[in-house]
C-alpha positions in Angstrom: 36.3 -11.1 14.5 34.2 -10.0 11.2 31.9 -11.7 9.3 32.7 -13.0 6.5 31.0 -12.5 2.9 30.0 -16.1 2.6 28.3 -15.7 6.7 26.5 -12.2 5.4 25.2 -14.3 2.6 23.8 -17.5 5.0 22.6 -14.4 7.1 20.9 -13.4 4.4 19.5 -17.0 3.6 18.6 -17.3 6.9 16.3 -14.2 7.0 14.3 -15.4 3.8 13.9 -18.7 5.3 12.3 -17.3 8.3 9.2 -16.0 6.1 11.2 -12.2 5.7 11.0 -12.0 1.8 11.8 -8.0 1.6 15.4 -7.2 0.7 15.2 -4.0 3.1 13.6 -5.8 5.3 16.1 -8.6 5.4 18.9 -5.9 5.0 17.9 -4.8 8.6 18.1 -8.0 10.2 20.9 -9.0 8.6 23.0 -5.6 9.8 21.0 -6.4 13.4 22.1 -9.8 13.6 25.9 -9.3 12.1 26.5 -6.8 14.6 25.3 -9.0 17.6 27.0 -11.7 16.3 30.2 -10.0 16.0 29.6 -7.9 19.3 29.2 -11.8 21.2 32.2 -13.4 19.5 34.3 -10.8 21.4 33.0 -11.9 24.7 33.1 -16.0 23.5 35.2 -15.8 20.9 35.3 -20.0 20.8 31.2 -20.2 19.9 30.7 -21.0 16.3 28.8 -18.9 14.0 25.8 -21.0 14.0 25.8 -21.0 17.8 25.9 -17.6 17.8 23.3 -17.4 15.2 20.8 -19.3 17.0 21.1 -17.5 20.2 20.4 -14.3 18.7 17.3 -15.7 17.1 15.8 -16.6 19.9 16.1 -13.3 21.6 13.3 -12.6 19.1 11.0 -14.7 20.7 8.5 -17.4 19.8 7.3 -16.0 16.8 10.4 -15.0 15.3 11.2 -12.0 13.3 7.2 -11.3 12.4 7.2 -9.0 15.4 9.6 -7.1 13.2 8.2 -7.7 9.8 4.6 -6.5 11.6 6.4 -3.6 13.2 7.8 -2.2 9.9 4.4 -2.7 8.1 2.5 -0.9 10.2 5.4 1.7 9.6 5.4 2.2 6.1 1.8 1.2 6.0 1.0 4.8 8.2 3.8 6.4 5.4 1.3 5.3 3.2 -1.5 6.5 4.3 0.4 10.0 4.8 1.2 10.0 1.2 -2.6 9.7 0.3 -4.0 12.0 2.4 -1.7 15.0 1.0 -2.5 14.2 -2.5 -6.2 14.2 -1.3 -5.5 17.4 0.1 -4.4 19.0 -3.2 -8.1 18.3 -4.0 -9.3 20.9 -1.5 -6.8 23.6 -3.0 -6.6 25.7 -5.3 -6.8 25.3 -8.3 -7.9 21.8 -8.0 -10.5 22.7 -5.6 -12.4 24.5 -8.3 -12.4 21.3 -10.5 -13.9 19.2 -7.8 -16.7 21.9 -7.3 -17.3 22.2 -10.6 -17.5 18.2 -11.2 -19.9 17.8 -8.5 -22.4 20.4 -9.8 -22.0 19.1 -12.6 -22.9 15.7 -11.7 -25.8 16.4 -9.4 -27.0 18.8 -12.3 -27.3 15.5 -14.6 -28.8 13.4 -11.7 -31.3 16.2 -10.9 -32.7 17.0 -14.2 -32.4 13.8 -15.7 -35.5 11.2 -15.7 -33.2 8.0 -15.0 -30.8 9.2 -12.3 -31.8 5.8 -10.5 -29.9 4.3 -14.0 -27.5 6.7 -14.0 -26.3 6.1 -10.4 -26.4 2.4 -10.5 -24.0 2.8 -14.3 -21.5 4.9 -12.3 -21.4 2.1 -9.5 -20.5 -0.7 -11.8 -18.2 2.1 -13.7 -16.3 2.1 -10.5 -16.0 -1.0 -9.3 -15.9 -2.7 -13.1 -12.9 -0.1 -13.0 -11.3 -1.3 -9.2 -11.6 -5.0 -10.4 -9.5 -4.6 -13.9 -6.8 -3.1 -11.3 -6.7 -5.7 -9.2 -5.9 -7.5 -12.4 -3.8 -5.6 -13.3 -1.5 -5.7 -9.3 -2.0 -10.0 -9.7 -0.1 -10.0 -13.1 2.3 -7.7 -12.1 3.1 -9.7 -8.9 3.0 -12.8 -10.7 5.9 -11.6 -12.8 8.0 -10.3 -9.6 7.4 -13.6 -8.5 8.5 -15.5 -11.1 11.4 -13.3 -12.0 14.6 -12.7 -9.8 14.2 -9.4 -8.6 14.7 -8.1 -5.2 10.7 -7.4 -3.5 11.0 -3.8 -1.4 8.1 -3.8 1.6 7.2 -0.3 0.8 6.9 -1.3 -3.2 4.0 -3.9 -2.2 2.6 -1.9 0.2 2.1 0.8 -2.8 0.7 -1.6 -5.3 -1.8 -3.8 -3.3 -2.3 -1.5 0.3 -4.5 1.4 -0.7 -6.8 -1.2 -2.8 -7.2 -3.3 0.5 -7.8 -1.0 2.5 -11.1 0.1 1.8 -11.3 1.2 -1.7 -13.7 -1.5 -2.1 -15.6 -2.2 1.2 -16.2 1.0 2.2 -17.6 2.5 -0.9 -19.5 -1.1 -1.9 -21.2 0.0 1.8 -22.2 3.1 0.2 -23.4 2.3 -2.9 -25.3 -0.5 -1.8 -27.0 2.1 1.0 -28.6 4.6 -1.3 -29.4 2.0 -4.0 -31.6 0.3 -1.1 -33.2 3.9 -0.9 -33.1 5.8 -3.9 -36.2 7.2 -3.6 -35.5 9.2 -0.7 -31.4 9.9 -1.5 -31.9 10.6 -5.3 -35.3 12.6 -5.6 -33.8 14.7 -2.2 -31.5 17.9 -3.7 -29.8 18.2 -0.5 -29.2 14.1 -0.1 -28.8 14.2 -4.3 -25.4 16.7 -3.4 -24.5 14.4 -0.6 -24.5 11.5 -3.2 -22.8 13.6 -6.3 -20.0 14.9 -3.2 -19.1 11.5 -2.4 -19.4 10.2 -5.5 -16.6 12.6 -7.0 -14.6 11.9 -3.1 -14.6 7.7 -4.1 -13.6 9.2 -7.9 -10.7 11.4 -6.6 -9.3 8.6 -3.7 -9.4 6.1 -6.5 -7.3 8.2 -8.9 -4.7 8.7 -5.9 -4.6 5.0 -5.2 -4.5 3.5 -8.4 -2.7 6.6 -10.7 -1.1 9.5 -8.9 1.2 7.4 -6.3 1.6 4.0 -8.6 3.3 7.0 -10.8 5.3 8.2 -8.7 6.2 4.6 -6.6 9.9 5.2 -7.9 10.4 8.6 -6.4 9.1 7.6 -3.0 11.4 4.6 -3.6 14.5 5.9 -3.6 12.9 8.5 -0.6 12.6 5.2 1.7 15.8 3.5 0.3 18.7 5.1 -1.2 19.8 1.8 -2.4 17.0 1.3 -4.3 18.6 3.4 -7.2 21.6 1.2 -7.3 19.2 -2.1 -7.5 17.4 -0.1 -10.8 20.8 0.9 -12.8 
């Protein structure tokens, strides 16, 4: 016996009203559950759908399906993180290796021979986080219009517009900043910790562009990389 299209569509129901709001997420369970349904009604083919239903549900346990939904966001979430790390990478070739060089002398030349590098530091921290807060702006009013529009939410889409930026684009460099500005003295009037600071400086500058410009760019192609579907969904 086959499920119907009216059953794939209460399957489908069902998933979202278990806390699974990802169409490829819910696509999985969905093809999961239809073929364990269908695979049980031809060992009891007088159990009703629901019946069946439930049974299978509970085979996920106590909590549910978040032991899936956790499962495949740790997933993409390491996909993720492979993504940025090869763009970082780039950095550290040529010929983009030479521009990060050249933009760290060139900022630990300014610090160096500049009176207020103390200033100086402490405008390029609120630079960069004045610059991490207007995206988070920006990823709230673009979820609020998912939200309030129709359209089907991909886990690895969300991951790419709100992962990277939790994830320590904030913490770790707030960490930082608030470190040598508690001892500028001794990082800023130092040449060899004055590099240190320029180097990371220009490393927080570079993950930032990867996070918040070089993969939001290119969210579509790794789209349609992770789901083939996903270009029927866009025509």
């Amino acid at each position: 016996m086959k499920l119907t299209a009216q059953q794939i569509d209460q399957l489908y129901l069902f998933t979202r009203q278990h806390y699974v709001e990802w169409y490829d997420l819910q696509t999985e369970l969905v093809d999961h559950l239809a073929n364990a349904i269908e695979t049980e009604w031809e060992q009891n083919p007088k159990l009703t759908f629901d019946e069946v239903l439930n049974k299978e549900f509970r085979k996920f346990g106590v909590f549910g399906f978040m032991d899936v939904v956790e499962s495949r966001q740790a997933a993409l979430g390491k996909k993720y993180n492979r993504l940025v790390f090869n763009h970082f990478k780039a950095f550290f070739r040529v010929p983009k290796i030479l521009l990060t060089i050249g933009i760290t002398f060139l900022l630990f030349k300014i610090l160096k021979t500049s009176m207020y590098n103390n200033y100086i530091f402490i405008a390029i921290c609120i630079s960069y986080f004045g610059f991490i807060f207007f995206e988070f702006y920006k990823i709230k009013k673009i979820r609020k219009i998912q939200k309030e529009t129709s359209k089907k939410k991909w886990l690895f889409e969300e991951i790419i517009n709100q992962y990277g930026v939790s994830s320590g684009a904030f913490s770790v460099p707030f960490y930082f900043f608030i470190q040598i500005s508690s001892r500028a003295e001794r990082y800023l009037l130092n040449d060899y910790w004055l590099f240190s600071v320029s180097l990371m400086l220009v490393l927080f500058g570079i993950l930032n562009y990867i996070l918040f410009k070089i993969i939001p760019s290119k969210t579509r192609e790794y789209l349609l990389e992770t789901y083939p579907e996903y270009k029927l969904e866009k025509l």
